[in-house]
C-alpha positions as CSV (number, residue, x, y, z in Angstrom):
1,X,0.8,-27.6,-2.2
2,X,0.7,-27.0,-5.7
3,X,-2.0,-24.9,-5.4
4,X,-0.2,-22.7,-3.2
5,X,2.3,-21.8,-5.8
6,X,0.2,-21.3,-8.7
7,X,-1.1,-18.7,-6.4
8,X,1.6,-16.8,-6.0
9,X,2.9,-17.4,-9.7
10,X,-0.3,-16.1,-10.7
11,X,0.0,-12.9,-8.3
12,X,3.9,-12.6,-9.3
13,X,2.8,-12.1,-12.9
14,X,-0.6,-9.8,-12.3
15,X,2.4,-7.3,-10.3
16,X,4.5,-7.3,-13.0
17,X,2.0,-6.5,-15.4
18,X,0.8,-3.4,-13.1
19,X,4.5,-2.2,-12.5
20,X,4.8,-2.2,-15.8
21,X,2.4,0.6,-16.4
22,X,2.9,2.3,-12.8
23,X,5.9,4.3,-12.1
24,X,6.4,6.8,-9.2
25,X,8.1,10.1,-9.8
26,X,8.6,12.6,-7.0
27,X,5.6,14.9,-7.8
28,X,3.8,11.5,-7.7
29,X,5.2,8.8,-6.0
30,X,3.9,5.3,-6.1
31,X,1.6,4.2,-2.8
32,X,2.4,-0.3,-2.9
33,X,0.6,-1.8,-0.6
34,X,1.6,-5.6,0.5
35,X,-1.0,-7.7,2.2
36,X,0.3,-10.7,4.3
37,X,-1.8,-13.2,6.3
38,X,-1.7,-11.6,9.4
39,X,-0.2,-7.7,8.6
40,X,-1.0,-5.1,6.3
41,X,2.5,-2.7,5.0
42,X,2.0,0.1,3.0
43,X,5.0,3.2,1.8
44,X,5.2,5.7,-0.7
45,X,7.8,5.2,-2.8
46,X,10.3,7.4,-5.3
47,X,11.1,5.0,-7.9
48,X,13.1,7.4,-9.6
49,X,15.8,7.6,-6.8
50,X,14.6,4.3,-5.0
51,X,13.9,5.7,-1.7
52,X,10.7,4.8,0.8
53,X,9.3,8.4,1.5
54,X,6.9,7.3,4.4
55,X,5.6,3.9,5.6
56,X,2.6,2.3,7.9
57,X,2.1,-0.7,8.8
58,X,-0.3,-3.2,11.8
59,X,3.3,-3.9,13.0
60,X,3.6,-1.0,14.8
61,X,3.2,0.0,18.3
62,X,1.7,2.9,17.5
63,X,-1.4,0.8,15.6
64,X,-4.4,0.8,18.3
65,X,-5.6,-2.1,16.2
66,X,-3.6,-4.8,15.4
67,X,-4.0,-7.6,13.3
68,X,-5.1,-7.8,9.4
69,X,-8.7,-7.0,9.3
70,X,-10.2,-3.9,7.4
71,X,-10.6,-2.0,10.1
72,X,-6.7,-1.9,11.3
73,X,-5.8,-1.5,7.4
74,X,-8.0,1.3,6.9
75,X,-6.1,3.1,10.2
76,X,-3.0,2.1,8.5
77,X,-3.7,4.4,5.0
78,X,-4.8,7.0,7.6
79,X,-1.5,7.1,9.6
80,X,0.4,6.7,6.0
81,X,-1.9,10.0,4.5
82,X,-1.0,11.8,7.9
83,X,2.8,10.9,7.2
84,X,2.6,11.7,3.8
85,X,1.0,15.0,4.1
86,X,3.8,16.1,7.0
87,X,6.5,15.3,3.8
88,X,4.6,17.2,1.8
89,X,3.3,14.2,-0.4
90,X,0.0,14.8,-1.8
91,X,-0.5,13.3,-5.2
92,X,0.3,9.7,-5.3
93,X,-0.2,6.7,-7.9
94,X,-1.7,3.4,-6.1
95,X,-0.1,0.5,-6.5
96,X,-2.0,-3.0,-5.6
97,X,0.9,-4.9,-5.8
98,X,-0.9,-7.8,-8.2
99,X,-3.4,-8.1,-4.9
100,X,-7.0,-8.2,-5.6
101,X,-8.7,-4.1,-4.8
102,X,-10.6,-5.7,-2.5
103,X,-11.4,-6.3,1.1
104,X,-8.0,-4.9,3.0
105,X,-6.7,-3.2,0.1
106,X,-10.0,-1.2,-0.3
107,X,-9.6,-0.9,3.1
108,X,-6.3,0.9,3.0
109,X,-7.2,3.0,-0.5
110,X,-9.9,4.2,1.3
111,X,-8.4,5.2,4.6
112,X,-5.6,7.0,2.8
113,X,-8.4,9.1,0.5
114,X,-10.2,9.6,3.9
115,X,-6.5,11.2,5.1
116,X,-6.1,13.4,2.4
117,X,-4.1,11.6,-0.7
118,X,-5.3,12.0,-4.0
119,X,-5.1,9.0,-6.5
């Protein structure tokens, strides 16, 4: 059990250390990804006014491929790069969210490249 939290402490700090250098403006807004056991979420955020501009997710019933595995997150930074591009987001900063760039999140970078956002 203790284990368990450590984990998370040690993710808690790793995010703040990354939002600490990340920001998302609106001619950039920030692309956090969250990674549960099961799901993947993913939005593009304006940090400056605190709205979600677009969001995907393996929650949706939309997703041909549910579940957490690569495959289903890299449809999910597709659908979010589709999304993105129809609100005229093009330019984003990624944010990992203290999560490890690999595996799912690689996944998902490399789905929303393969859709058409630049980071």
């Amino acid at each position: 059990m203790k284990r368990i939290t450590h984990r998370g402490t040690r993710r808690t700090r790793r995010r703040k250390g990354i939002r600490a250098r990340i920001f998302g403006l609106p001619d950039r807004p920030r692309l956090s990804v969250f990674r549960s056991s099961k799901h993947m979420y993913a939005q593009i955020i304006d940090d400056l006014s605190g709205r979600t501009l677009v969001s995907a997710s393996t929650q949706e019933k939309d997703s041909g491929d549910q579940g957490g595995n690569c495959s289903a997150a890299g449809e999910v930074g597709k659908r979010l790069a589709a999304r993105a591009t129809e609100a005229g987001v093009s330019n984003v900063v990624f944010d990992r969210n203290g999560f490890k760039y690999h595996g799912r999140v690689k996944s998902l970078a490399e789905g929303a490249r393969e859709g058409g956002l630049k980071f």
